[in-house]
N, C-alpha and C positions, 0 to 999 in steps of 0.2 A: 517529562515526555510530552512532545505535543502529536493529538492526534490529528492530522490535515481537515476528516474532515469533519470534528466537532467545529474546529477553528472557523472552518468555512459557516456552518450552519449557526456561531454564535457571532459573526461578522454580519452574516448577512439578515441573521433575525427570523430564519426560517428554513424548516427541514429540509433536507436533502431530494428526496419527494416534489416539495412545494417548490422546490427550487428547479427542477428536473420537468413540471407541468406547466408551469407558469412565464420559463424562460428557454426550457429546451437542455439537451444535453451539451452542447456547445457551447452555449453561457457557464453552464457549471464547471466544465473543463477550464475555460478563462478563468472563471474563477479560483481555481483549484491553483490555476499555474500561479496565480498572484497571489495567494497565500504561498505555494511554497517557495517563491522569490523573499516574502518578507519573514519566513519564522527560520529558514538553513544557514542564519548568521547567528543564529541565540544559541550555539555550541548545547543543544539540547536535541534528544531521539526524535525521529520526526516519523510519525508512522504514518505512512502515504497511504491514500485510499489504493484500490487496486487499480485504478484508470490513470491514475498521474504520471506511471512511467509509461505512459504511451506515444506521449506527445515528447517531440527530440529534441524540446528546449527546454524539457524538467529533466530528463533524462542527463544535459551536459549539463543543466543544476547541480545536480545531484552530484554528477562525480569533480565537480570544482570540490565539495564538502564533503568529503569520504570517511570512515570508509558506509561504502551500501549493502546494508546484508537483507537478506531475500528470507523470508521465513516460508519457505515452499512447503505448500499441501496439497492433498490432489484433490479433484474436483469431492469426490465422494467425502474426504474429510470435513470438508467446506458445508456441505450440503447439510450433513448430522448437523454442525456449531451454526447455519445461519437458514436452513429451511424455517422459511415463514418471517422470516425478516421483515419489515415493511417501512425499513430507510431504505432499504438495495432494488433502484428501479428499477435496474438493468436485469433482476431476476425477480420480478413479480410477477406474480399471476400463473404462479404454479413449474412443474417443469423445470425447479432449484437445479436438478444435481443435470441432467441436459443442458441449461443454459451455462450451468459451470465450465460444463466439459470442452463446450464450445470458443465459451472466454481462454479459456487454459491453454488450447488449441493454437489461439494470437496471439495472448500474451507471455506464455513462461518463456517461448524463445530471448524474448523482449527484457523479459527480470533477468533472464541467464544473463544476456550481455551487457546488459549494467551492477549485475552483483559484484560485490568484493569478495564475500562471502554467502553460500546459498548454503543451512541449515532447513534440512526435510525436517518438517514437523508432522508429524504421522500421530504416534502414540506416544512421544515424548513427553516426558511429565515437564512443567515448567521449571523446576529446578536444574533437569538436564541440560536444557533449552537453555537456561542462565549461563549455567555452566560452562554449555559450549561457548555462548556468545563472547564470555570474560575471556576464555582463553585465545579464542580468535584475536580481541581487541590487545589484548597482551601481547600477541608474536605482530602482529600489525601496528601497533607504535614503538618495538623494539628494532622493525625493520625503518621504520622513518627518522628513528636519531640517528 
């Protein structure tokens, strides 16, 4: 499994943060899209940060190399697993589950219309979660032979 954006942050020698103050969020974005041009050929999961399907040329990445499955939560689940975060600048400085709700607001339309598969992660234990995904992946390459 590569996650986008360790890969960015051990590419580029510096946190996500550092990278976010020192160059802007627009740099990071470039950046993001040029790692995931170079890791979507290595037939390995690619966990995208949440801003990479924003831009419409990770977006037609992506579904050259399918399938894309969307692990959807709502902002409030989000907020429990990452209030107080301090890699996620896009919600520092308080106001996590508000700032969720806002991103959610732009982007789930945006994950909807590039998933293959969208699994609501809620209270899903991670084995269900596996579970689901195996089986997904199982009727999705029986339909491609």
């Amino acid at each position: 499994m590569i996650d986008l954006d360790h890969y960015i942050v051990e590419k580029a020698g510096r946190s996500i943060p550092e990278i976010f103050a020192e160059q802007g969020e627009e740099a990071f974005r470039d950046m993001e899209s040029e790692a995931l041009r170079e890791v979507l050929g290595r037939h390995a999961v690619v966990a995208t940060g949440g801003g990479a399907v924003m831009r419409e040329k990770n977006r037609v990445l992506l579904k050259k190399h399918p399938p894309v499955i969307w692990l959807k939560a709502s902002p409030e689940f989000l907020a429990r697993r990452i209030d107080g975060d301090s890699n996620r600048p896009l919600i520092a400085g308080g106001g996590t589950l508000k700032k969720l709700q806002q991103l959610a607001e732009v982007r789930y339309p945006v994950y909807e219309a590039c998933a293959d598969f969208i699994l609501l992660r809620s209270d899903m234990g991670k084995n269900k979660s596996t579970k689901a995904i195996i089986a997904f992946l199982k009727k999705w390459q029986e339909k491609k032979l």
